[in-house]
mmCIF file of the N, C-alpha and C atoms, coordinates in Angstrom:
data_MODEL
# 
_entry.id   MODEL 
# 
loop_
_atom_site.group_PDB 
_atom_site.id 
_atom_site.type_symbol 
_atom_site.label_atom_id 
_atom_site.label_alt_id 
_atom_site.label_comp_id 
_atom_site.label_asym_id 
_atom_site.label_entity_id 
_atom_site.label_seq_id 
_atom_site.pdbx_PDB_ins_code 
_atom_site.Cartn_x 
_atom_site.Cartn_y 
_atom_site.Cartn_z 
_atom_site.occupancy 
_atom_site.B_iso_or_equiv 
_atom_site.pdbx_formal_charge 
_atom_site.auth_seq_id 
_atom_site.auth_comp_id 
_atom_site.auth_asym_id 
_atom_site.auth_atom_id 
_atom_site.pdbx_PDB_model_num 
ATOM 1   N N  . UNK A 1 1  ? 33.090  16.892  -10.888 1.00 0.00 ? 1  UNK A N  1 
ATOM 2   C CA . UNK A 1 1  ? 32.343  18.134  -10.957 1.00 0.00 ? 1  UNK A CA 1 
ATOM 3   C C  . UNK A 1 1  ? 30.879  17.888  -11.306 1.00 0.00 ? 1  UNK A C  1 
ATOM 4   N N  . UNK A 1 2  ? 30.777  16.634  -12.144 1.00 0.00 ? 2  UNK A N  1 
ATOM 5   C CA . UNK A 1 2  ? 29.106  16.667  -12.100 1.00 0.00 ? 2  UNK A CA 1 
ATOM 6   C C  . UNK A 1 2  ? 28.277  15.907  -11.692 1.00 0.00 ? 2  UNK A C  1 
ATOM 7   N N  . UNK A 1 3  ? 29.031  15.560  -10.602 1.00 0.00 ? 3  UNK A N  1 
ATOM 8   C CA . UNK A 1 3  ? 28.281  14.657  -9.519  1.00 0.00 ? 3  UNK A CA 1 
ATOM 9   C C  . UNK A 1 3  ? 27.958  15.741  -8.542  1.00 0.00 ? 3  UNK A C  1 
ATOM 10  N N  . UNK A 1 4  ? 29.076  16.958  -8.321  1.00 0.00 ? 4  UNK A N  1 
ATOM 11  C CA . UNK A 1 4  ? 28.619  18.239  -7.062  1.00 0.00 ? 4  UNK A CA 1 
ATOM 12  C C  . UNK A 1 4  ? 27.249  18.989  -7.840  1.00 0.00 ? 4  UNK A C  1 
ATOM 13  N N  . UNK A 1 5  ? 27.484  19.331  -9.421  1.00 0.00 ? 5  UNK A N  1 
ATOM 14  C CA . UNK A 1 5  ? 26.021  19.860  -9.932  1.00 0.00 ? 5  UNK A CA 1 
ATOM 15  C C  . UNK A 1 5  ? 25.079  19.037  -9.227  1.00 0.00 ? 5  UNK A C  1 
ATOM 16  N N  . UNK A 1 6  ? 24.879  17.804  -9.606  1.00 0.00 ? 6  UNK A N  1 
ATOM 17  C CA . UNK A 1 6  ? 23.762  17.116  -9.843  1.00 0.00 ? 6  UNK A CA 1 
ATOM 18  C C  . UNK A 1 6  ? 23.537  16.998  -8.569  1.00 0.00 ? 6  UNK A C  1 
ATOM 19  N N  . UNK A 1 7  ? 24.502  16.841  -7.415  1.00 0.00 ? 7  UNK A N  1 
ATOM 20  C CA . UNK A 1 7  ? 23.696  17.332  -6.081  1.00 0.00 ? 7  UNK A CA 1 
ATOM 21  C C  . UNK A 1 7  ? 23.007  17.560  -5.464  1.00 0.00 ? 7  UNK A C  1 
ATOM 22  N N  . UNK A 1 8  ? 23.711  19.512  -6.293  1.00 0.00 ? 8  UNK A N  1 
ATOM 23  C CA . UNK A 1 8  ? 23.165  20.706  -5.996  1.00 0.00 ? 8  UNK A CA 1 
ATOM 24  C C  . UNK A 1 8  ? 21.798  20.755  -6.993  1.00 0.00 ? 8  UNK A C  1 
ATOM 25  N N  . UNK A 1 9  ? 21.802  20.343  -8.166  1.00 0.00 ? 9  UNK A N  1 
ATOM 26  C CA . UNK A 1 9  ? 20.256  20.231  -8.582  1.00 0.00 ? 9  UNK A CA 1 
ATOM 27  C C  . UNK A 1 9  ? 19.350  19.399  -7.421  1.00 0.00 ? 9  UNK A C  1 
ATOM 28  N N  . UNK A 1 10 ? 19.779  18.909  -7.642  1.00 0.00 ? 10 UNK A N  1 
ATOM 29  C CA . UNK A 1 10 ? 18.836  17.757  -6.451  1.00 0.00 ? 10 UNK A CA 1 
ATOM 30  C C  . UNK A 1 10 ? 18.093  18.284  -5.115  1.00 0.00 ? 10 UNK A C  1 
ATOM 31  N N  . UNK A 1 11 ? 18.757  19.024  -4.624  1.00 0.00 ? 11 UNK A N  1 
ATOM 32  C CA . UNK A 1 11 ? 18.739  19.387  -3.422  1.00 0.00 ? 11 UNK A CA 1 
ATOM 33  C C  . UNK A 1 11 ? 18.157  20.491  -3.644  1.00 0.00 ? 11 UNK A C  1 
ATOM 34  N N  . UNK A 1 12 ? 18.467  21.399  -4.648  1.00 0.00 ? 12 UNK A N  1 
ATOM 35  C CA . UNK A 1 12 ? 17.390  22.376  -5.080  1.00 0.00 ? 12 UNK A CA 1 
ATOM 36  C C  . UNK A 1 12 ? 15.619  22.034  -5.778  1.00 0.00 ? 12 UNK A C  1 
ATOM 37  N N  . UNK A 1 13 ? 15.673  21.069  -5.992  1.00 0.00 ? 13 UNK A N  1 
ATOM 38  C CA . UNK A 1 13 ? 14.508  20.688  -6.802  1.00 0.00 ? 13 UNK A CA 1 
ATOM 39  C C  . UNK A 1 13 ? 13.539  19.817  -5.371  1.00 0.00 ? 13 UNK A C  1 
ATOM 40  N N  . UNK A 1 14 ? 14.331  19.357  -4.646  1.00 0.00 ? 14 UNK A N  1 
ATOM 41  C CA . UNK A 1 14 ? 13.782  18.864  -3.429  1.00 0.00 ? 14 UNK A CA 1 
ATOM 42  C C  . UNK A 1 14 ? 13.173  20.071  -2.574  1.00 0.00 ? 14 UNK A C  1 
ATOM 43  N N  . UNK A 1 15 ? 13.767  21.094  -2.328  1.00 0.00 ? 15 UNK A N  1 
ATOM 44  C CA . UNK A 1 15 ? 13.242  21.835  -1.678  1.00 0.00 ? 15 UNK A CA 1 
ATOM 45  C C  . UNK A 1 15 ? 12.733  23.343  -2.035  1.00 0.00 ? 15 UNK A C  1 
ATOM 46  N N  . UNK A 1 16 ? 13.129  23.393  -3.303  1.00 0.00 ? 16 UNK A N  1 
ATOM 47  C CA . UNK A 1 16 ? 12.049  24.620  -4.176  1.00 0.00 ? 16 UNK A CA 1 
ATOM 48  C C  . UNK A 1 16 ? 11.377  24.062  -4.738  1.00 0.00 ? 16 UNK A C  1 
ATOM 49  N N  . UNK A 1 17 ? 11.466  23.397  -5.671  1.00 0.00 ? 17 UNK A N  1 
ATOM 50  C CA . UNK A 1 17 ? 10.499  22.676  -6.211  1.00 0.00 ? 17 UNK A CA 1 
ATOM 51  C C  . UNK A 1 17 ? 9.168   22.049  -6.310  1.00 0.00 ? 17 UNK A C  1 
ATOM 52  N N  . UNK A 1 18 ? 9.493   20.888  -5.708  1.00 0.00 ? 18 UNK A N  1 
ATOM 53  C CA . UNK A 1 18 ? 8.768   20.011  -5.037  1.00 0.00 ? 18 UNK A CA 1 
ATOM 54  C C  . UNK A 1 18 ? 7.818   20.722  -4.058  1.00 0.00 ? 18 UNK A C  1 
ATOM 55  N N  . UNK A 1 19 ? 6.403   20.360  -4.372  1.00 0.00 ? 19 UNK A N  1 
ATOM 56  C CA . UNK A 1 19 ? 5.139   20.517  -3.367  1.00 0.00 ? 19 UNK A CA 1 
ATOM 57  C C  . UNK A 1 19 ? 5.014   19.532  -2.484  1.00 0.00 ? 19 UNK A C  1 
ATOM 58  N N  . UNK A 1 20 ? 5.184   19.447  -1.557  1.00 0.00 ? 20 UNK A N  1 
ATOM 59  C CA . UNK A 1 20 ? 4.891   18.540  -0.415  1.00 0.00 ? 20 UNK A CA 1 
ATOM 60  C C  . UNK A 1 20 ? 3.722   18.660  0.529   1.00 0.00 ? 20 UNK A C  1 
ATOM 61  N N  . UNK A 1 21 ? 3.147   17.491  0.820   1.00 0.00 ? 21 UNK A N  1 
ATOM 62  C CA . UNK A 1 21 ? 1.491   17.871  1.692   1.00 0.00 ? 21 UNK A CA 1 
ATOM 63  C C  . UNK A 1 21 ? 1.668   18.013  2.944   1.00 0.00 ? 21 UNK A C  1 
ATOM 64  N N  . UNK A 1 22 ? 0.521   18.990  3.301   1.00 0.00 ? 22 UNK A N  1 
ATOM 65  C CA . UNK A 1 22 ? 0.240   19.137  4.785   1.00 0.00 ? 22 UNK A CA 1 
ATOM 66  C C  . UNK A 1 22 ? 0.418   18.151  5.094   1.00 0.00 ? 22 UNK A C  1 
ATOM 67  N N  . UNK A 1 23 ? 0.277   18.689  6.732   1.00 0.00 ? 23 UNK A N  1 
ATOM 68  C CA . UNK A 1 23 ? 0.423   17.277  7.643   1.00 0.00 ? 23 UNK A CA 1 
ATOM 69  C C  . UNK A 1 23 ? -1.372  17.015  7.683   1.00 0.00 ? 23 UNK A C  1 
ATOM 70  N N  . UNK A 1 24 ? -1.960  17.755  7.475   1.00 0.00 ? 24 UNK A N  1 
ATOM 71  C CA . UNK A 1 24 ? -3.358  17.103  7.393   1.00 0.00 ? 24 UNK A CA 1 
ATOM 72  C C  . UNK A 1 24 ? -3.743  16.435  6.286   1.00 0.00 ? 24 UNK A C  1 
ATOM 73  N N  . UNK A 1 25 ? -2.906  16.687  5.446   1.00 0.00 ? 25 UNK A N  1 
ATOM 74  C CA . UNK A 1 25 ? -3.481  15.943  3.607   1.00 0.00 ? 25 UNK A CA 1 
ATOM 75  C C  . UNK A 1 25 ? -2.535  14.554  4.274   1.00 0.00 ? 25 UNK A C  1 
ATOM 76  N N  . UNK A 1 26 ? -1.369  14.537  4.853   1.00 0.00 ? 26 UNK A N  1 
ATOM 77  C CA . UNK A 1 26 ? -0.624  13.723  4.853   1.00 0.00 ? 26 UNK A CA 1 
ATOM 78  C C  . UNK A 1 26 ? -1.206  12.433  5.704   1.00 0.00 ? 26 UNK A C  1 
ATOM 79  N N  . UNK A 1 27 ? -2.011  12.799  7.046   1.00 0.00 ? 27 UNK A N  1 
ATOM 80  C CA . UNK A 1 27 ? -2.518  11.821  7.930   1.00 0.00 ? 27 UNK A CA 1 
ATOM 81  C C  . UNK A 1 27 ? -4.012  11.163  7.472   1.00 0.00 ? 27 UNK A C  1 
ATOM 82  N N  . UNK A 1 28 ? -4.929  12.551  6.444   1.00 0.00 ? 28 UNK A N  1 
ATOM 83  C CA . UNK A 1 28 ? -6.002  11.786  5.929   1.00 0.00 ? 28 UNK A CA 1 
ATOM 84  C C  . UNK A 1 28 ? -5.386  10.753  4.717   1.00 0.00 ? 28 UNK A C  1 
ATOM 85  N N  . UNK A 1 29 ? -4.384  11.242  4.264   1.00 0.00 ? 29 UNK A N  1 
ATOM 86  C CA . UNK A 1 29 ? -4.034  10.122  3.144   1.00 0.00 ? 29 UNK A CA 1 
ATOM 87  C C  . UNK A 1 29 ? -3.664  8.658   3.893   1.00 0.00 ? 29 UNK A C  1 
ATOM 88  N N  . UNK A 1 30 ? -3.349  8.997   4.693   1.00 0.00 ? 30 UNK A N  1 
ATOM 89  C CA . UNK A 1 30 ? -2.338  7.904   5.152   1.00 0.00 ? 30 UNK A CA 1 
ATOM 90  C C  . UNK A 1 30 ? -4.025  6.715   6.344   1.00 0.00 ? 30 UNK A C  1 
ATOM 91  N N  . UNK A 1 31 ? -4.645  7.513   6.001   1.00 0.00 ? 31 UNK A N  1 
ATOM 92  C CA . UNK A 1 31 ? -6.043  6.740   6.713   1.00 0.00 ? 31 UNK A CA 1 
ATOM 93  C C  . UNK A 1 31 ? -6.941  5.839   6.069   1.00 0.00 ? 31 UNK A C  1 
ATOM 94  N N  . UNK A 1 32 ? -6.574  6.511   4.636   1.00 0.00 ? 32 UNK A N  1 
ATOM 95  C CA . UNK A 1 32 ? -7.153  6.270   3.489   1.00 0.00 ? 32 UNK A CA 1 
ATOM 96  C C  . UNK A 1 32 ? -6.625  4.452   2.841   1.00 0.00 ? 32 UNK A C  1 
ATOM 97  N N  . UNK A 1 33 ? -5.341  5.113   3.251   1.00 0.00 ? 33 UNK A N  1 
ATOM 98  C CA . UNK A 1 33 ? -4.270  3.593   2.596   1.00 0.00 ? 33 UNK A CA 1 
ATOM 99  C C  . UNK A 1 33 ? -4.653  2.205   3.918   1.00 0.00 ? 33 UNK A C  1 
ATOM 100 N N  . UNK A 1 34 ? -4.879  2.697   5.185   1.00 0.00 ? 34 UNK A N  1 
ATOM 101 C CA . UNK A 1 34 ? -4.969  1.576   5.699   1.00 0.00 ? 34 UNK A CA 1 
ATOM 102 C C  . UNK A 1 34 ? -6.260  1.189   6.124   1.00 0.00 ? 34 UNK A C  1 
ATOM 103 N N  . UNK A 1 35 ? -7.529  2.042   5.775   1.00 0.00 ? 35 UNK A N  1 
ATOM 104 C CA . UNK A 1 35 ? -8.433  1.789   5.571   1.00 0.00 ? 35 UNK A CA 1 
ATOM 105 C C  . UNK A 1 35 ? -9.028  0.944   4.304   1.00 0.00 ? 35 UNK A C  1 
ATOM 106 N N  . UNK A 1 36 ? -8.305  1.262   2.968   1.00 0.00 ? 36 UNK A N  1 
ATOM 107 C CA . UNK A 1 36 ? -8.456  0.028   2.283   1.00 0.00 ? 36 UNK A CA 1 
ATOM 108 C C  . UNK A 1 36 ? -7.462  -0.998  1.956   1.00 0.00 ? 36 UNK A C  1 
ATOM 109 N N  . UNK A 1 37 ? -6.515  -0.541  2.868   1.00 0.00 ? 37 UNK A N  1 
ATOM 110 C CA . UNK A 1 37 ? -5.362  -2.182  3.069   1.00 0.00 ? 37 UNK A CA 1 
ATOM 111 C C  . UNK A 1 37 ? -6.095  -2.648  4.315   1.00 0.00 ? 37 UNK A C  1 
ATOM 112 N N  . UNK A 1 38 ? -7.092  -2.171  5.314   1.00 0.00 ? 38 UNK A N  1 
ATOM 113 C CA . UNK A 1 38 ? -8.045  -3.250  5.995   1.00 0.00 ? 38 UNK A CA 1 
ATOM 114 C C  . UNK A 1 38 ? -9.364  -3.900  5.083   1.00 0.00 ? 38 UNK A C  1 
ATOM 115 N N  . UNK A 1 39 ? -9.746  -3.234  4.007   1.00 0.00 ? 39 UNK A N  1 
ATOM 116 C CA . UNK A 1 39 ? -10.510 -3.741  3.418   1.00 0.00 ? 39 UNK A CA 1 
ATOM 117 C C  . UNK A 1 39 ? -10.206 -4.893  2.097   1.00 0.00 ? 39 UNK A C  1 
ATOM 118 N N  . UNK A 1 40 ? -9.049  -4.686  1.665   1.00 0.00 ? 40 UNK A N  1 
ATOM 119 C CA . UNK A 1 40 ? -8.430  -5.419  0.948   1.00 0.00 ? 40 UNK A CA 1 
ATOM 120 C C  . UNK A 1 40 ? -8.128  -7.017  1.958   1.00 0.00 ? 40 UNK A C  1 
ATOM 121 N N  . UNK A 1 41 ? -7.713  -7.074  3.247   1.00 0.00 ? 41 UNK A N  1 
ATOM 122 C CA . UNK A 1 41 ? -7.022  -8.361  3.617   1.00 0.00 ? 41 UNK A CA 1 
ATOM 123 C C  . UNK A 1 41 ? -8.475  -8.832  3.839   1.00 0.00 ? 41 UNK A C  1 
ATOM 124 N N  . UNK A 1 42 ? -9.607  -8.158  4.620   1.00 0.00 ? 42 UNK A N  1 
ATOM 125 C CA . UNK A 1 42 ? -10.864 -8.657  5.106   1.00 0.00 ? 42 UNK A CA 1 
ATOM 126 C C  . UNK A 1 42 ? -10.961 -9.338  3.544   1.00 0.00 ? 42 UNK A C  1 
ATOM 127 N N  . UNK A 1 43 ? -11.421 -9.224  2.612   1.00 0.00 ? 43 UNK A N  1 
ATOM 128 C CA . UNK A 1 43 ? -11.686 -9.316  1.631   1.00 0.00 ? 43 UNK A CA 1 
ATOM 129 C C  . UNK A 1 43 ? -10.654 -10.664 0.844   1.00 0.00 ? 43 UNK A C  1 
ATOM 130 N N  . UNK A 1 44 ? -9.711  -10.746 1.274   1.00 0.00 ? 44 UNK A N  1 
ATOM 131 C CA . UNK A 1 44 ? -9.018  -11.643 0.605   1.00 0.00 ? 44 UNK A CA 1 
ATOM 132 C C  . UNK A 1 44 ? -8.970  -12.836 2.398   1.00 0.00 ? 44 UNK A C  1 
ATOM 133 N N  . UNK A 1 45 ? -9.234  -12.434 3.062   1.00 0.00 ? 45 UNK A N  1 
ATOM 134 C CA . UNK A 1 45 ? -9.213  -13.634 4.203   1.00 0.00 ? 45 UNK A CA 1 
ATOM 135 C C  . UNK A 1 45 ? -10.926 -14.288 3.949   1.00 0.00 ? 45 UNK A C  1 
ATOM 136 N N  . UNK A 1 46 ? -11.762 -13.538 3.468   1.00 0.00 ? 46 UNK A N  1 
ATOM 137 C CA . UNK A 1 46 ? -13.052 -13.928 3.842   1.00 0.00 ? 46 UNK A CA 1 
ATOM 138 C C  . UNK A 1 46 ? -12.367 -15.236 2.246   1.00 0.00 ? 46 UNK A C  1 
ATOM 139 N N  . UNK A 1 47 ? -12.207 -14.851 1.211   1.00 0.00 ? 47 UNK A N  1 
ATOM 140 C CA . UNK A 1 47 ? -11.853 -16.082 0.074   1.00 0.00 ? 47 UNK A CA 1 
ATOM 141 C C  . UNK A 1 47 ? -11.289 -16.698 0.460   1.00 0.00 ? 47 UNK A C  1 
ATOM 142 N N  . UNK A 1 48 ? -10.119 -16.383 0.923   1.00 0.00 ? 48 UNK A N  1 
ATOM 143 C CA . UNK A 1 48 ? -9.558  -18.043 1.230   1.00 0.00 ? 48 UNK A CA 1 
ATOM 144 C C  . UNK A 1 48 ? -10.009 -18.856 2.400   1.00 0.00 ? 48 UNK A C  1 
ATOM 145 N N  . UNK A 1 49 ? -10.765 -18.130 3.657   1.00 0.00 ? 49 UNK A N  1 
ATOM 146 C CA . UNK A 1 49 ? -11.688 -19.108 4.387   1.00 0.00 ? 49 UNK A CA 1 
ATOM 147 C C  . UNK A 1 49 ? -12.871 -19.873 3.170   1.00 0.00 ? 49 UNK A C  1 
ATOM 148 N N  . UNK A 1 50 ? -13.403 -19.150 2.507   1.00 0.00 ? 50 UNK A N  1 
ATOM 149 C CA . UNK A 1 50 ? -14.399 -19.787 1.457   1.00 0.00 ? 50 UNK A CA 1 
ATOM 150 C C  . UNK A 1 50 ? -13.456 -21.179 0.572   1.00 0.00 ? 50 UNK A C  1 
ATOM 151 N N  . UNK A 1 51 ? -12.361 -20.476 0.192   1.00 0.00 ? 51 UNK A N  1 
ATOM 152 C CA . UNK A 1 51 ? -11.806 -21.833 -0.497  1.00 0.00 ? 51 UNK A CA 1 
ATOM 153 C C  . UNK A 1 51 ? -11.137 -22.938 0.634   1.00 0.00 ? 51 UNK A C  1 
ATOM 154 N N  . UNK A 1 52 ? -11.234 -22.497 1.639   1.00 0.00 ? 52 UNK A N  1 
ATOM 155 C CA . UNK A 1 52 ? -10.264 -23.683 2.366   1.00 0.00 ? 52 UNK A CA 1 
ATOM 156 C C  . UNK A 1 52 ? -11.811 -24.290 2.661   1.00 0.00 ? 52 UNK A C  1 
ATOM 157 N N  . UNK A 1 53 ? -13.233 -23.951 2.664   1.00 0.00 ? 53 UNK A N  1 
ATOM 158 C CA . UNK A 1 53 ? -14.406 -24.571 3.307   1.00 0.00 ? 53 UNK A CA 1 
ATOM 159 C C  . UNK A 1 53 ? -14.699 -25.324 1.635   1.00 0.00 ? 53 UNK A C  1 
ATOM 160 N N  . UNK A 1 54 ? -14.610 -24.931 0.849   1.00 0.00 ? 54 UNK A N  1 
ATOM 161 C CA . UNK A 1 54 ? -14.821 -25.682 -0.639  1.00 0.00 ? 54 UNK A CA 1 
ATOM 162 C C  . UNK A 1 54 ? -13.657 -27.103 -0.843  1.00 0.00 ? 54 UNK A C  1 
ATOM 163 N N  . UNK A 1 55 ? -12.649 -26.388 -0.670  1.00 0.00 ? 55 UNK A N  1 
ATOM 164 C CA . UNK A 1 55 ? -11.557 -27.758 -0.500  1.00 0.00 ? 55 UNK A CA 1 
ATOM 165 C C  . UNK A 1 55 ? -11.804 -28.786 0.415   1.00 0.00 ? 55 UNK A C  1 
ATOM 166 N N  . UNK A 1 56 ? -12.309 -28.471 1.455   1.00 0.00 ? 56 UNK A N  1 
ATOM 167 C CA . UNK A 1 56 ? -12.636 -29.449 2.438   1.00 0.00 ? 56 UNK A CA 1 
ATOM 168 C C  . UNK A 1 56 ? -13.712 -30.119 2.538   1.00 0.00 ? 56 UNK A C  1 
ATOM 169 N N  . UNK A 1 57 ? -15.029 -29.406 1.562   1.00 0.00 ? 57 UNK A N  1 
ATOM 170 C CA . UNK A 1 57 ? -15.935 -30.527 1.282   1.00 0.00 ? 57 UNK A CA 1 
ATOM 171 C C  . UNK A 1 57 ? -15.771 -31.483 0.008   1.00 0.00 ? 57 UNK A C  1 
ATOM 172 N N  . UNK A 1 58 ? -15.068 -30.870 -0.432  1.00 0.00 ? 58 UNK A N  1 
ATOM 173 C CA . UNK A 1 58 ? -14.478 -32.008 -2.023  1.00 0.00 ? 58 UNK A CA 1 
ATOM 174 C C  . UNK A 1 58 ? -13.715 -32.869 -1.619  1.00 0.00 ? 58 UNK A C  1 
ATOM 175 N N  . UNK A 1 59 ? -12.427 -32.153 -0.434  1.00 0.00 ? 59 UNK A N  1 
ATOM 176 C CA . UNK A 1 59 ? -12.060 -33.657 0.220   1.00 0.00 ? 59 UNK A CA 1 
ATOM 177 C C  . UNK A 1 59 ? -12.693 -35.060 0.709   1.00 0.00 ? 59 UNK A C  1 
ATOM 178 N N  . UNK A 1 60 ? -13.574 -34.356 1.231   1.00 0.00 ? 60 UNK A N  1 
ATOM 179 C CA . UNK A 1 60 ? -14.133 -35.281 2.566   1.00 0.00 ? 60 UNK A CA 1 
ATOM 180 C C  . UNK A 1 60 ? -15.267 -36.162 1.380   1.00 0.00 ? 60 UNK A C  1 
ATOM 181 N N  . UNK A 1 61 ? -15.319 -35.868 0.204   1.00 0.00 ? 61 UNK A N  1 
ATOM 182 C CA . UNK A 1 61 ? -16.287 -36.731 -0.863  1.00 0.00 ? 61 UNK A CA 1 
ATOM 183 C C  . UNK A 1 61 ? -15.381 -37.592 -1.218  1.00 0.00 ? 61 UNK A C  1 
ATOM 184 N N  . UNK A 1 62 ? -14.022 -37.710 -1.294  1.00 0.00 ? 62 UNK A N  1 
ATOM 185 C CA . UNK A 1 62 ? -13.068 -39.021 -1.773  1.00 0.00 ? 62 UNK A CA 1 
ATOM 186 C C  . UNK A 1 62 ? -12.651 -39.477 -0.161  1.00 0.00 ? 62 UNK A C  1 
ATOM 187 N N  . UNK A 1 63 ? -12.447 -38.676 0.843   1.00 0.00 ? 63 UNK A N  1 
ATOM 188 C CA . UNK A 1 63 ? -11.415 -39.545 2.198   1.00 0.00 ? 63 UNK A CA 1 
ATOM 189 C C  . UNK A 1 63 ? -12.625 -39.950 2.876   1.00 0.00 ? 63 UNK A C  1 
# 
């Protein structure tokens, strides 16, 4: 029996409850996230090209 409540809470709180975004809040958000998950990898590819060009001149001073 209080697994059928907790359900039925559930399912009520999902859909009275709960505010959910436009589809326009939803697609600018969602522009937002891969606009700085493109700025985040640019940003972490430009370092590790920098450290793989630092490693490779410290190499090339011992080989």
């Amino acid at each position: 029996m209080k697994l059928v409540n907790y359900i039925k809470e559930v399912y009520t709180e999902l859909t009275q409850k709960v505010s959910w975004p436009s589809r326009s809040e939803l697609q600018s958000s969602a522009i937002v996230v891969m606009v700085a998950s493109a700025i985040i990898a640019a940003a972490i590819f430009v370092m590790d090209l920098g450290f793989k060009n630092l490693m490779d001149t410290i190499y090339s001073m011992f080989y």
